[in-house]
Each structure stands twice: as C-alpha cells, then as structure tokens.
FIGU-660175 format. One record per residue (C-alpha): z, x, y; residue in three letters. Coordinates in steps of 0.05 Angstrom, whole numbers, plus 5000, padded with zeros to 4 digits. Each point is the difference from the previous one (the first is absolute). Layout:
ZXYALA...
This chain:
233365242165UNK497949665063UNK495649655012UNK494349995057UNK497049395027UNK495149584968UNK494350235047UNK500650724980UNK500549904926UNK494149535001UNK496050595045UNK502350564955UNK497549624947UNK494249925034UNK498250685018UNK502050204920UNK495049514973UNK493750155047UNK501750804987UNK496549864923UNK494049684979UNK500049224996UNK501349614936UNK497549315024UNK499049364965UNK492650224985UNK500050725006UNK499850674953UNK505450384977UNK504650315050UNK499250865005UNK503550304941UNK504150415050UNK501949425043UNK502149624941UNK504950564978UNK503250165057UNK501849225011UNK502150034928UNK504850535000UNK503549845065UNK501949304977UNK508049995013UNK499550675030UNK500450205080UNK496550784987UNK492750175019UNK495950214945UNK498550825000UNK492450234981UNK498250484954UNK493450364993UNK494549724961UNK496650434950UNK494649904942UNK504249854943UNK499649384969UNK507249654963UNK500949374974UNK505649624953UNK496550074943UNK500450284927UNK499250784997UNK495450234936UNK501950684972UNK494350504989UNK494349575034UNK498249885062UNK503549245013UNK496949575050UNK506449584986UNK499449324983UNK504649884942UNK507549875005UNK504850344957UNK502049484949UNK508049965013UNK504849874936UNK500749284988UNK506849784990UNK502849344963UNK499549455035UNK506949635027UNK501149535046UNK504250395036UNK496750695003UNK493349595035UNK503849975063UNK501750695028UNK503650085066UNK494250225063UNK499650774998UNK502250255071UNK494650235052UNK496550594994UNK496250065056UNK503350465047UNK498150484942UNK493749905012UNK494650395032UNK497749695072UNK493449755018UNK494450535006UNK497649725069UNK497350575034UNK504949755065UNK506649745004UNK501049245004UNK503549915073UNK506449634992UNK501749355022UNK502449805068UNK506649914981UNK503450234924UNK502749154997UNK493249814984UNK500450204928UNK507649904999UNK502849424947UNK500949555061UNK491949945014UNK500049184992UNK494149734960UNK497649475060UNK498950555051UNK495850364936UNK496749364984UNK497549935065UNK496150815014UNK497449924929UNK496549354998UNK493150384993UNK503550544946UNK499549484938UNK499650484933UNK493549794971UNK495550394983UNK492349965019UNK499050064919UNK501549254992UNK498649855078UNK493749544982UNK504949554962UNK504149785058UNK496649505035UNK503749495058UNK494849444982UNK503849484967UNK493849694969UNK500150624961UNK507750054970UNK500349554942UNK495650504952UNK503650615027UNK507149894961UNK499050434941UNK497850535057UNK507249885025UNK503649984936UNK496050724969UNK502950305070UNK495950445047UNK498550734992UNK498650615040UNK495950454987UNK501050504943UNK501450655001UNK495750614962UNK502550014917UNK502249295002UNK497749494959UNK496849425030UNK501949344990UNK493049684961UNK504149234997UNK502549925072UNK492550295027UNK496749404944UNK505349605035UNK497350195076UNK493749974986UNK500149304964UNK503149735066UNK495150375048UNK493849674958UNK503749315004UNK501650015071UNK492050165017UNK497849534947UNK504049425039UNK495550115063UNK494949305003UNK496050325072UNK493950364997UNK503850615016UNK505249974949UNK494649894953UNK495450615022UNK506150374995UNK501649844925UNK492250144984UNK501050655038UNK506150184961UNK497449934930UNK493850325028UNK504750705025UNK500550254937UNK492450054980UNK498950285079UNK504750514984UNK498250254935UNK492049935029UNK503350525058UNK503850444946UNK494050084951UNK495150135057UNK505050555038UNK501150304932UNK493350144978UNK499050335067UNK506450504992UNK498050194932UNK492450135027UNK503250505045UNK505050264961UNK494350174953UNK494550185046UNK505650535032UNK502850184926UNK492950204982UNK498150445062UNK507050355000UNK499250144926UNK493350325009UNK501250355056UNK504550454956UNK493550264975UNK494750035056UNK496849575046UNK494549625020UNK493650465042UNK497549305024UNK505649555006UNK506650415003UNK504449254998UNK495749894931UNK503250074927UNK496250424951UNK496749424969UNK497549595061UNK497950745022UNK495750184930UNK498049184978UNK496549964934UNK495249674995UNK501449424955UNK506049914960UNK497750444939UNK497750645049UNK503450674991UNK507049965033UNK501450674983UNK494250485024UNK499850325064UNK499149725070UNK497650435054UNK503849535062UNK506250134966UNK503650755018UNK506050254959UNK505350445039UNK498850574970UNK492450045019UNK501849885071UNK505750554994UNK493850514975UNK495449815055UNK505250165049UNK501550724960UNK493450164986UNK503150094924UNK497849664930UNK506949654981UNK496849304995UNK501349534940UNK503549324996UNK505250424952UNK500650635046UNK507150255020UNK498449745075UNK497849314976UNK506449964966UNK504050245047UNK497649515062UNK499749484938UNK508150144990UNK502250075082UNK496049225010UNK503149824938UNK506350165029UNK499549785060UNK497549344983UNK506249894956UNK505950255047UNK496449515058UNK500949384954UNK506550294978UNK502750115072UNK497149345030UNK503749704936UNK506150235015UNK501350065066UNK496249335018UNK503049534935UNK506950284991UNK504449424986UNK504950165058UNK494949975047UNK499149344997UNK504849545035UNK500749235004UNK503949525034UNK499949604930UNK505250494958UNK507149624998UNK505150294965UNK501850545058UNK508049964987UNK498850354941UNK502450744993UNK493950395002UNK496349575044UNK500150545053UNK495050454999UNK503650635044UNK501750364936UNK506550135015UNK505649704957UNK506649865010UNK505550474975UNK504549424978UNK493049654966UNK498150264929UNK493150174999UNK494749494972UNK494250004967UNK493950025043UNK492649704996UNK494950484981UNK495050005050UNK493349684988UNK493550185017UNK496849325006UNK492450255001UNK501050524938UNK497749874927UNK495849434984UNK503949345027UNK499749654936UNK507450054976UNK502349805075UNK494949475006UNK502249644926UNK507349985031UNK499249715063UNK496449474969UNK505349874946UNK503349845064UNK502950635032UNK499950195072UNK497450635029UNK499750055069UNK494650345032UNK496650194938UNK494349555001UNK499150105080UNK494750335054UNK501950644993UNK500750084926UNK492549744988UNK498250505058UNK502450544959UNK499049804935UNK493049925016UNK498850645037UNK505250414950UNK496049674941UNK492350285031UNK504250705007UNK503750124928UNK493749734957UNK495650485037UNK504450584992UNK498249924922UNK506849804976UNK500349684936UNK500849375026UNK496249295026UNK499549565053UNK499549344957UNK506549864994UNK502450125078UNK494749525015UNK504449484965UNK506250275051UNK494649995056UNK497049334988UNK507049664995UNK502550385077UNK492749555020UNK503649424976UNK506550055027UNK497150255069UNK495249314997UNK504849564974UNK505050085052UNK495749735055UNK502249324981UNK506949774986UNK498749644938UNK499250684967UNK504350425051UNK505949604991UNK500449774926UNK500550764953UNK497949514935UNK493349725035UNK498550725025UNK500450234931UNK494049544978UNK495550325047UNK502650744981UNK497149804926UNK492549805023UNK501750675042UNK501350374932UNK493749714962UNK495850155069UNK502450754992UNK497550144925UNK494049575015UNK497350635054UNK502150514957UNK496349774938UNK495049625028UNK503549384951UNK502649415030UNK501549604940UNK502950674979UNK504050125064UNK502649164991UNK503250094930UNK503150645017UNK503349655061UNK502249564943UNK501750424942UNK502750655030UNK503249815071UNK500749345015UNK506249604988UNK498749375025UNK492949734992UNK499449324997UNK492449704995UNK498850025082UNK501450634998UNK495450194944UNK494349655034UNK501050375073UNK501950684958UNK492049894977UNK497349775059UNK502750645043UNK497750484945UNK492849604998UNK500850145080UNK502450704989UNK494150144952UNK495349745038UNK501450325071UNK499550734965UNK493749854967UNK497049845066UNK503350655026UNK497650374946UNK504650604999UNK496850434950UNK492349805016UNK498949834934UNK499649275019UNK506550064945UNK507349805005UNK501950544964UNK497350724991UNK500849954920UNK497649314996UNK495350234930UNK495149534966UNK499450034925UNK493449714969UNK502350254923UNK503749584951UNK506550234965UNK500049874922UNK505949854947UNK501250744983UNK501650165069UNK506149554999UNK503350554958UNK499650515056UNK501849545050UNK506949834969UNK500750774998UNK499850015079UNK504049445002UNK505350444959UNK498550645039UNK500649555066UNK506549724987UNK502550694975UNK497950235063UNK503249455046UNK506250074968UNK501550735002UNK497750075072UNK503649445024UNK506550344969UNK498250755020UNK497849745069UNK507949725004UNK503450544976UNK496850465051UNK501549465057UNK506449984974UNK502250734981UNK494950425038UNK497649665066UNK506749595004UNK504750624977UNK498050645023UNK498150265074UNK493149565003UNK505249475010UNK501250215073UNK493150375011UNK494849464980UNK494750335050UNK501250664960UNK498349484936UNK493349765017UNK497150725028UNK503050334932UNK497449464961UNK493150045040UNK499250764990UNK501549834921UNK494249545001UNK496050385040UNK500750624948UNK498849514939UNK494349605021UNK495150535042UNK497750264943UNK498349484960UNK494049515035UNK503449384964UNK507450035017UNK497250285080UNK495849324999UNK502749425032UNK503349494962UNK495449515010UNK493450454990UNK502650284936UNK502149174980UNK492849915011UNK496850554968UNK504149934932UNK498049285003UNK492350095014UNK495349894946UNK496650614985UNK492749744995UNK493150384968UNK496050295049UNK505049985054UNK499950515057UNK507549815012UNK505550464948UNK505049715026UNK502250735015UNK498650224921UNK504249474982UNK493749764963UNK499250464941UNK492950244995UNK499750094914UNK507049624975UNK498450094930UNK500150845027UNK507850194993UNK498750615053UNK497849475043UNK504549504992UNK506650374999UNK499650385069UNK500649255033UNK505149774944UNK503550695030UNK499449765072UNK501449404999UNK506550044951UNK502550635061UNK499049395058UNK503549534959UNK506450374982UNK499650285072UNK500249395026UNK505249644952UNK504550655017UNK498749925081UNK500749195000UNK507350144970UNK502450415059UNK495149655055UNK502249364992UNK506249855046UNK498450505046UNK501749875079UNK493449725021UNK495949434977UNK498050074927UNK497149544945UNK499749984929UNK493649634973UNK494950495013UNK503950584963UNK501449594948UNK493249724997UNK497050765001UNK503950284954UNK498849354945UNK492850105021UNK500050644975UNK502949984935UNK495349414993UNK494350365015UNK501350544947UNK500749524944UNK493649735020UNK497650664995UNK502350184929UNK498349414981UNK492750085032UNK500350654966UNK501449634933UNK494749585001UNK494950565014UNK502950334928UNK500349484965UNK495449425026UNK498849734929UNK507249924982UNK502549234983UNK503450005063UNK494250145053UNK495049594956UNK500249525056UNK497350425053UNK493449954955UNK498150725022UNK500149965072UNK503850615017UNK502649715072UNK503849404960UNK506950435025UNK502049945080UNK504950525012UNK501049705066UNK502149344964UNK505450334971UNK502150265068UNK501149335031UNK503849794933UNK504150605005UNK502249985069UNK502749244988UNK503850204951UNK503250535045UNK501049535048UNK503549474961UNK503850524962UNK502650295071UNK501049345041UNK500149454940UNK495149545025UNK495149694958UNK496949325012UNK498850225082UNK498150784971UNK494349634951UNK496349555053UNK500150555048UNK496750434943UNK494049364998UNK499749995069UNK498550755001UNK494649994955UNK497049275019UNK499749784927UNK504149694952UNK497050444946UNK505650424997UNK505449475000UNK502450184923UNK501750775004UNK502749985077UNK505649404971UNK500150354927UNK501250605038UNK505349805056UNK503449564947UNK500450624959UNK502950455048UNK505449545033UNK502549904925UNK500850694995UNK502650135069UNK505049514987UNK502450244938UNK501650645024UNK502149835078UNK501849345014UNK499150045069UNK493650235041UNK499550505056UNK500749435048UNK506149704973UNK503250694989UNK499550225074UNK504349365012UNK504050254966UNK500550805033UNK500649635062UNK505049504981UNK495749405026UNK503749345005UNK494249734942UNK500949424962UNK495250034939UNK498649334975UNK495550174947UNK505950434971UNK503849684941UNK507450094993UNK504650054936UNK506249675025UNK504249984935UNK506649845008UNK500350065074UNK502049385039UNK500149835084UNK506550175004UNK498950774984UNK494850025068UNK504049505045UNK503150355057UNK508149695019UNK501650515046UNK495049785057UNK504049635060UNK499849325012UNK501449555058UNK504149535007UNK498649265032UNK507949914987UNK501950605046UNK499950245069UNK492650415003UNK499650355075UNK494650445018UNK504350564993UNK501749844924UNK492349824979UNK498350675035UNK505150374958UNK497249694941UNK493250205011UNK502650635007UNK503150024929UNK493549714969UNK496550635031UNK504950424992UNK499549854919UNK491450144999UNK498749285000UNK494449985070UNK496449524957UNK506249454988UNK503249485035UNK506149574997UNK501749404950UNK503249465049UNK505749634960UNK504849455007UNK505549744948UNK497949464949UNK503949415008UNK504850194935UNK501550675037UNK498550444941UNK494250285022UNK494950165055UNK493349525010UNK493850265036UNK498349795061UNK494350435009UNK497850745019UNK499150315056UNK495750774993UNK503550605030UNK493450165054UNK500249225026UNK508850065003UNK498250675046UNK495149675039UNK504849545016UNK506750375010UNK494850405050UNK499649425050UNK506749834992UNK502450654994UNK504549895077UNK503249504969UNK504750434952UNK505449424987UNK495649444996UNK499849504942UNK493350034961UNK498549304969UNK496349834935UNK498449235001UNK501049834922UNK500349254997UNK493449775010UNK497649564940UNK492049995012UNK499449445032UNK505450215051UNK496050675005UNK493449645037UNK504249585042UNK503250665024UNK494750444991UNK495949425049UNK504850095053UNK499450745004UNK493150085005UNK500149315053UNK505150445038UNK499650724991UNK503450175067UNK506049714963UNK500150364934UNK498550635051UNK506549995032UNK504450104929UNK497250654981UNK505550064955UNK497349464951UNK496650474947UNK498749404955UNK491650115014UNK500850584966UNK503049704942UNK495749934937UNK503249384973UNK497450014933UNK499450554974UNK496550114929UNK506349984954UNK500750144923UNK505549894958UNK503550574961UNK498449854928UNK492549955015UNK495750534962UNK497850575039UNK493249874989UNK501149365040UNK502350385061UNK494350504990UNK495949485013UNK503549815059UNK497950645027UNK494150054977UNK495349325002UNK504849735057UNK500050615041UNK507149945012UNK503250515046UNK507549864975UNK503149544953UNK507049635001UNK504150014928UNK503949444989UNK504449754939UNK499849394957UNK503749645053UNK495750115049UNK505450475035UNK497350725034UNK500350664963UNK495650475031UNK493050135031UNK494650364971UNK494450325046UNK493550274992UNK501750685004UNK506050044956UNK495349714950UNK495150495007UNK505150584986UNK502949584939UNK492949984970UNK499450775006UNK506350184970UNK497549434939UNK494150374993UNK502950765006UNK505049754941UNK493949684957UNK
C-alpha cells in the first residue's frame, strides 16, 4: 500500500480525531458512539454503517430463566485443572467485523485519505495531533497535579493506577477510591497559606453543608408529596365547598385531638350529592353506585398516570451516559437487529428505575454497585409525583419506603456539586447513608429511627462519621417538616398515638402471640408475594402489559375495599385509628373502632367482623400490589394489616376481661375496666408485621418509641419484633427485600449472610481461562483491542486483564499488575489510529524508582503526553493477591471488609494462577447457597 505524505496523514488524522468528542488529559469520557466506531476500525480502512436505534436495552450479562433478569451475574464457567501449560492460550482471532456498527444516528465521514489508518501511520506524526488526547479520565483528574511540591505523597496514587469512570452493574473499586481520597486530603493538608488552610476547614466542613442541604430539601419533598397524596386521595370522594385545593381533614378540623373525626361536615360534598343536585334525583350516599363509580374512574386514573409517567419517563434505556465502557461487546447496540452469523444473547430486562419502593436498589448501590441514572433529576421528579399519584389512587401500598429512594436521588443530586463527592463513588456513598436515615426520619417522624435503619437494613459501609451526619440530616429532616407541618396536627406523623396506660406481666403472653402471628405473616407473604412476581407477573401476559397490571389490579382493590370503611381508609388514617386509645367520654369512635359495651358479644363481634374483612383484604391486595409499575411501598400495608390483627386481640382480650374481671390473671387491673388498650396491641401488632415482612428489628423498635414518645412500651415492641423475626426466619430465611434481589438478579453482596463452605477450596471459583498480557510479547493496539473483545465476548464487562511477565526460573508467570477492561478501552480509544503500535507496561520500578519517575511526569506532563501508547497509568500495580491454599472464608473477607472488586490467585511460589472478580464471586455464592 502506498503511502501519502506526511502532511496528509497527520491532517486526516486530524480531521478523524476532532469528528468525536475529546478525551483530554482532564476531561470526561469520550461519547459511547465515538469510542466504538474508533474501536472497531482499528487495522481496518471501511467506514462504519449505522443502524437504527430502538428502545431495547442488551447487555453481556447473565440471562435468568423464568424472572425478569436485570443481569448482573456471570454465568460461572467450568473450571478446569490447573497446568502450566493450559494458562497460556493462543489470542482468539478478531471478531469485530461481526459485529454490529455504531448506532450514531449519521454516518462518520471518512478520512481524507484511506493511508491514514493504514499500518504505515508512524507513531511521531500521531504523537504530535494527540498531545491534548491523553487517556485519563476526569474520575481520577484531581489526582494529577504538575506542582512538584506536591509529588512525593502521590506514589501509591501512581502505583494503584488511575480509573475511569464506571459503567452501570459494575462494581466499584472501595480500595483504590480510600486510596484517592487519602492523597486528595494529604495534598490539601500540606497547604501552610491562609488559603490552603480555609480550604482544608472548608473541606471537612462539605460534608455537614451537604447533609444540612439534603435533610432540609428532603423534608420539603416529602411535605409535598404528602400534602398532594392527601388532596388527590380525597378528592376520590368529594371536595371541599370552601377551599376546593383543601383535603377532607383541613376542610372539616376537629376541634382538638379527641373531637369526632368521623361525623359529618357540611363544607365537605361527596360526588354523588353533587351528581343528584345536578339530576334533581335522590341517589346520594358516600356508598351509592355513582360514588363508587367516580370513586373507581379517579382511582384509575390516578394509578395508570403514575404508571405511565413510570414507565415512559424511568425506563432503563432511556437513560444514556457517556460513562458506560464496555461498548465492543455484542449486544452493546441497541438497533435490535442481530446478526445472522451472531447467536442470539441474552438480553437485560428493562428497568423501571422509579417503580417499587427503592429499597432493594438503594442496599446494592451502596454495597458498591453502579446504576447510572437511577439516583438522578428525573427519577426523583417522578418518583415523587408517581408516589403523590399511586397512594391516592388507594392501592395497597405506602409512600415510606420511596422516600428512602427519594431522599438518596437528594443526595446524589447535592453531592455532585463538588468533586470530592462527584468524583470518588466510595465518598458519595457516605452521604447516600445520612440520605437513607434522612428518608425514614420524614416518613415516621423518627430520626434516631430513620439513623439505625440506615445502619441495620441498607447501609454497607458506615463508619462513625457517617453515623454522626446520618443523625444530623435526619435531626434536619425532622425538624424542617415539623415546621412545615404537613398534616396540621403540629405532628410528624398522622398516627403518631400517645398512650397514658401501663401494660402488665400477663400481657406479655399475648404479645409473644403477635410476635408468632407476625412472623407467620412476614414469612408467607414474602414467599407468595415471589412466587406471583415470579410465575404470574413475570410469566404470563402482565409481563409485557404492566399498564393493563396496575388498572386490573386497581379495579380489584377498588371492588374489595369500597365496601368496607376500613380497607377504603387510607393507610395511614386506618394506622392511626387502630392505634388510638379509645378513651371514656370521648366524642371521637375512631369510626366504631371503639366498641361501645365490649363485655356485649353483639357489640363486639360486628367490628371483630370488620376489621378481620380489611385485614385479609389487604394482606390478599399487598401480595399482588407490591411490584407493580409505579412507585409502591411496603411499610404502611404491612403496618395496617399487623395493626389489625393487633387490634382484634386487644379486643378479645378487652372482651375477656369484661367476663371475667376477677380471674387470677386480670387481678392486677384492680377493677378498672379500661386496664386493656386495644390500640396498644395495634402498634405491637403492626411491628411484628413489619419485622416479620422486612426483618428489621433494633431500627423497627426505636421507631415504635419514637411513635408513641415514651419508652413505656419498650418490652412488648422488642418482645414482639424479636418474636416475629425468629419466626420469620425459621420459615424464610430471607425477607421481602432480600428476595426481590434476588427476582431481579441484583449484583448484592450480603455480608451479614453466613456461608457453609465445606470442602470447597479457591481453586473450585478461580477463573484460568481469562486472557492475560504479556510484558514478554509484542502488545499493539490492534492485539489489546482484540483481547478486549474476547473478555466481552465471554460476559465478563466487569473484568480486566492480569499483566504478567516470566519469573526468573521460567516456570511460571509473576504479576506485574492489572489493568480493568473499561480503563484498557479508554485507552485503545485514543490510540485507536495507531493499529500497529507497541503498547508499553513499565514493570521495573522498585518504589523508590516509582517517585523519581512518577516526579518527572507530573514536572513534565507535555512529555508523558506525547507516548500515548504507555498504558502503564492504568496499571494497578499491586493488586490484592491471595494464595491458593487460603480458606475461602479468607477471600470472602477480601470481598467483603476490603471491598475488593477482583482478586489475583497465586500459588505457594508466588507464581500466577488466575483472577477472581467480584462478580464471578457473587454467582459462586448463589450457586453455594441454591445447593445448601
């Protein structure tokens, strides 16, 4: 092949470079497009076709059968023996003209001339356009720094290797962001001027500013979402004469806390009396067939709104990011259309980020998971307006736990103002925590409450900083909506209930009973709630139709609950109402739920009757609701339907009393017939619900105290929860929580879980069969490239490349370190035009060698600039090894309290054998646990 001058070359390479989106020195990642089409024309003179984009969504990942797969775990591929000489495998060839082409909407113009991607391209004239195209990412751009004053603490930096940014379902890499974040501090802390100083003060100050920020915006979300939750869900009944924008209660106020709630109020107008005035006709009656109807048709319409805005606004393939590597891989393109010659793969279901309650997506990301875009603007738009929507339609459901989900999208929007946060995923995760403990602190009104359930139920990382701002945002949180005052009860909550009885010994007995009826409970609706995700939503019709879903599973609930007041109540008025103390003298029944004679069984068993319909009604439509396309909770079902069976034990054993109050048993009530509190029983109920259904208990108790402002009650809410997670656990070993991680095939490592390893050693989960580069060989951009391709080709997005040289006996391979497969494509993408090039990986640098050199680079970066085929800053040259007759336990470990994204196996000998990464873990721990 000819070959052109020097000028033309150098201009076509020009014109190729400036056609895509920079990759400087300090800037983001390149356009996923742009970094595909330079990928797949290395060594190749054709232009790139286009294909059409569409809305499905494909990735490398494992496929789950009968489920809907969100794909994060890798198949776990046979091991084989180990041999020396069945490590090294010979490179697969290319298979990228196999491949589909980049889904640009445009085709890429081609160069000036076909020589300037031809093998005879020389490296200086490259060198020389590119001196402004170095491959770092702006992840780790706050590390490099040209001072020289500053270079001498950076060398670990250096030898942990820099990162770009990951991509959605990959791990994150907790050590290297300690590492980055270690040198950041250091480098300010080395500052003796007033303004390096105010600077330090001002960065151990940002955290505390932004939690302040987070707890403060949250509170005034969750006043909204509740102020426009409460409205909506009234205005399924009637409306305000006076104030149309009003809610029934701010409408009809009572006047004081123990007024009648339920008797009539002349400002408030039902449908179905405006519906006669306008027909001249007597068909008024809040259970009418026109209030029902115009009760179902909101109902309805309320839901499928939330529904659509869920779906068509969060769908996972709508959001697109300039941070996804892997985009050699197979079904990277999203056109749909698949190559004759390709075997079909297994696809990504598609997510709805803003559907269900957040929890289960929020407790992986900060085990250290990525999810792009699910924590952003747009998701907390509709999350919050989708939540006000499907709570008001009178879905079983609740808003508490989406206010975790919303909460933590605060967090990550106010975080990433500052790059101390926005470019370090491990720091970030500190402030998603207080975020957590902020959310649960507005929805019950319980900060403490809301701060151990960041701890015990979501958090995975929670040092004692992060405890402290996790309290100090929910005290802020707190605070803010008591000033706002969302319910005008000058309350946090509307079920906030004071007690002013004692409980005595002989009640202990009943309150182990709904501790046993509780777990029961959590148990079998956690299991019945999967198989109908699984089998039902997941394997019939509703699978592709989830609009259809939520208005059939609306009209069900609307049929069910319009007859009965309770199970038509909201979930938090009926929470309060089962709570309430039912006091003598009262003009408040709590709507009958106070029974006028209890020791009269006519009296007492019509309410026993009602309330036992509400509570199977809503057990039966919390099983299908939840996991529904829209936002949906769990805790104020749960709650409601605990409170319930709470209530009518408290009621028999009211009733008991009043039969027998001279029994052994209710001597200590010393005749006063009010010594029972059905209401008490309630509360102690719906605990036990809860912690049978999500398996929380220290968290579950305090937020019980801080509901009822008294420590009174501390024995039979612990007794209770203790009780019911005992049981729960005995029967299901896993909550609801843990088991939707599990439908969706969530990338979550469970370090509370305990593992039975028996005879099982590392050998049995190291992988041989991943390639390896060579020091020792010729590497070219054109072999890396081809090697990346293999690694994606084989489901491993998430993996990288062990970098290897001979020992000195030549009978076997020594690390020199590891380099991950995104930061080897962001680098192949800037050197992509320079297919035959030699890619270097410096290897001898003892440490002290290492800041001498690592000095001289950031002294000169111009210089370091012009070899962009140097890939050594990507290299992570010492990477967290293990050797191969260490207990598993050891390597869990690894994983777990080092937050270790992979792991290199060595032998006795210190020789290589094979890598282990996160991933390939995970999916070695389910198959452990599906064999158990």
């Amino acid at each position: 092949m000819s070959t052109l001058p020097k000028n033309n070359s150098a201009s076509s390479l020009l014109a190729s470079v400036q056609s895509g989106p920079p990759s400087g020195l300090l800037s983001g990642p390149s356009d996923t497009d742009y970094r595909r089409q330079r990928l797949q024309r290395i060594g190749s003179l054709t232009t790139p076709t286009t294909q059409n984009q569409t809305n499905d969504e494909t990735t490398a990942l494992r496929a789950v059968s009968n489920g809907t797969n969100y794909g994060t775990l890798p198949s776990v591929r046979p091991r084989r023996a180990y041999t020396q000489s069945s490590l090294w495998v010979a490179r697969r060839p290319s298979t990228v003209p196999n491949l589909p082409l980049a889904r640009s909407a445009t085709a890429i113009s081609a160069p000036g001339s076909p020589s300037a991607f031809s093998p005879t391209f020389t490296g200086d004239t490259f060198r020389s356009r590119v001196s402004q195209q170095r491959p770092i990412s702006a992840y780790d751009a706050p590390l490099v720094d040209a001072h020289a004053e500053t270079v001498d603490t950076d060398i670990d930096v250096r030898i942990n290797g820099f990162r770009v940014w990951y991509s959605s379902f990959t791990s994150i890499d907790w050590l290297h962001d300690a590492i980055k974040d270690s040198a950041r501090f250091s480098r300010l802390r080395r500052g003796k001027s007033i303004r390096s100083r105010v600077r330090l003060a001002f960065d151990k100050s940002l955290g505390w500013i932004i939690v302040t920020i987070v707890g403060f915006l949250t509170a005034i979300v969750a006043f909204l979402v509740v102020r426009a939750e409460q409205w909506l869900f009234d205005v399924k009944q009637g409306y305000c004469k006076t104030a149309w924008w009003q809610a029934r209660h701010f409408c009809c106020p009572r006047p004081d806390e123990y007024g009648s709630l339920d008797g009539h109020c002349p400002a408030w107008r039902i449908w179905s009396d405006v519906f006669a005035s306008w027909t001249g006709s007597e068909l008024g009656g809040e259970e009418s067939a026109v209030q029902y109807l115009v009760y179902t048709i909101i109902a309805v319409l309320l839901a499928s709104t939330s529904s659509l805005l869920t779906i068509y606004l969060t769908a996972s393939t709508s959001f697109v990011t300039r941070k996804e590597s892997g985009v050699l891989s197979p079904d990277f393109d999203k056109s749909g259309e698949r190559s004759p010659s390709r075997p079909s793969q297994p696809r990504r279901g598609v997510m709805y980020y803003a559907a269900g309650s957040g929890i289960p997506e929020i407790k992986t990301i900060l085990s250290g998971f990525v999810i792009h875009g699910y924590l952003g603007g747009r998701v907390l738009f509709t999350k919050a307006v989708g939540l006000a929507l499907s709570v008001s339609s009178g879905l079983s459901l609740g808003k508490e736990g989406p206010f975790v989900h919303i909460a933590s999208c605060i967090g990550n929007i106010v975080s990433r103002y500052h790059s101390k946060y926005e470019n370090n995923e491990a720091k970030r995760r500190e402030i998603l925590s207080a975020a957590c403990a902020a959310g649960v602190a507005v929805a019950f009104g319980a900060p403490i409450g809301g701060t151990l359930f960041s701890l015990e139920e979501v958090s995975y990382f929670f040092p004692p900083k992060v405890m402290w701002r996790s309290f100090f945002c929910a005290m802020i949180a707190a605070v803010t909506l008591r000033f706002l005052n969302p319910f005008g009860t000058d309350k946090l909550v509307l079920f906030q209930v004071t007690y002013d009885k004692e409980w005595h010994a002989y009640e202990l007995i009943f309150f182990i009973l709904l501790g046993v009826l509780g777990g029961v409970y959590g148990a079998y609706f956690s299991k019945l709630n999967y198989r109908w995700s699984r089998d039902v939503r997941g394997g019939t019709w509703l699978k592709a139709h989830p609009i259809a879903e939520v208005v059939l599973v609306t009209l069900v609930t609307t049929v069910l609950c319009f007859l009965n007041p309770y199970a038509r109540m909201g979930g938090t008025e009926l929470i309060y109402n089962l709570f309430s103390e039912c006091r003598t003298g009262s003009k408040n029944s709590h709507f009958n739920l106070c029974v006028l004679d209890p020791s009269n069984f006519d009296h007492v068993w019509p309410v026993v009757q009602a309330i036992s319909v509400a509570m199977i009604v809503k057990g039966f439509l919390t099983i299908i609701t939840f996991g529904i396309k829209l936002p949906a909770g769990i805790f104020i079902p749960t709650l409601g339907v605990g409170a319930c069976a709470g209530r009518i034990v408290g009621i028999a054993v009211q009733w008991l009393q009043y039969h027998y109050p001279d029994s052994t048993v209710f001597a200590v009530c010393e005749g006063d017939m009010d010594c029972v509190v059905p209401g008490l029983y309630a509360m102690v109920g719906a605990a036990a619900a809860l912690s049978g259904v999500t398996r929380t208990t220290v968290s579950l108790a305090v937020i019980m105290f801080e509901l009822t402002d008294t420590l009174t009650y501390a024995v039979p809410v612990m007794l209770s929860v203790l009780v019911a997670k005992t049981v729960a656990d005995a029967l299901e070993p896993k909550g609801i929580y843990d088991l939707v991680i599990e439908l969706s095939q969530l990338p979550y490592l469970d370090a509370k879980h305990e593992y039975l390893w028996s005879n099982l050693s590392i050998k049995e989960v190291t992988d041989r069969d991943v390639d390896v580069i060579r020091v020792d060989r010729h590497n070219t951009v054109q072999s890396l490239r081809d090697q990346l391709q293999s690694l994606l080709n084989a489901e491993h997005d998430d993996g990288g490349f062990p970098i290897l040289r001979p020992s000195r006996e030549e009978d076997g391979m020594r690390m020199v370190g590891y380099i991950g497969a995104s930061e080897l494509e962001h680098a192949l993408t800037v050197a992509a035009d320079g297919a035959t090039e030699e890619v270097r990986f410096h290897t001898t640098y003892s440490h002290e060698e290492l800041g001498a050199s690592y000095s001289s680079w950031a002294e000169e970066p111009r210089q370091s600039e012009e070899d962009p085929f140097d890939f050594s800053i990507y290299m992570d040259q010492a990477p967290l090894t293990i050797q191969s007759n260490s207990p598993l336990e050891l390597l869990h470990q690894f994983f777990v309290k080092l937050g270790a994204r992979y792991v290199i196996v060595t032998d006795t000998d210190g020789d290589y054998e094979g890598v282990i990464d996160k991933k390939t873990w995970l999916a070695f721990l389910s198959e452990l646990e599906e064999k158990s």
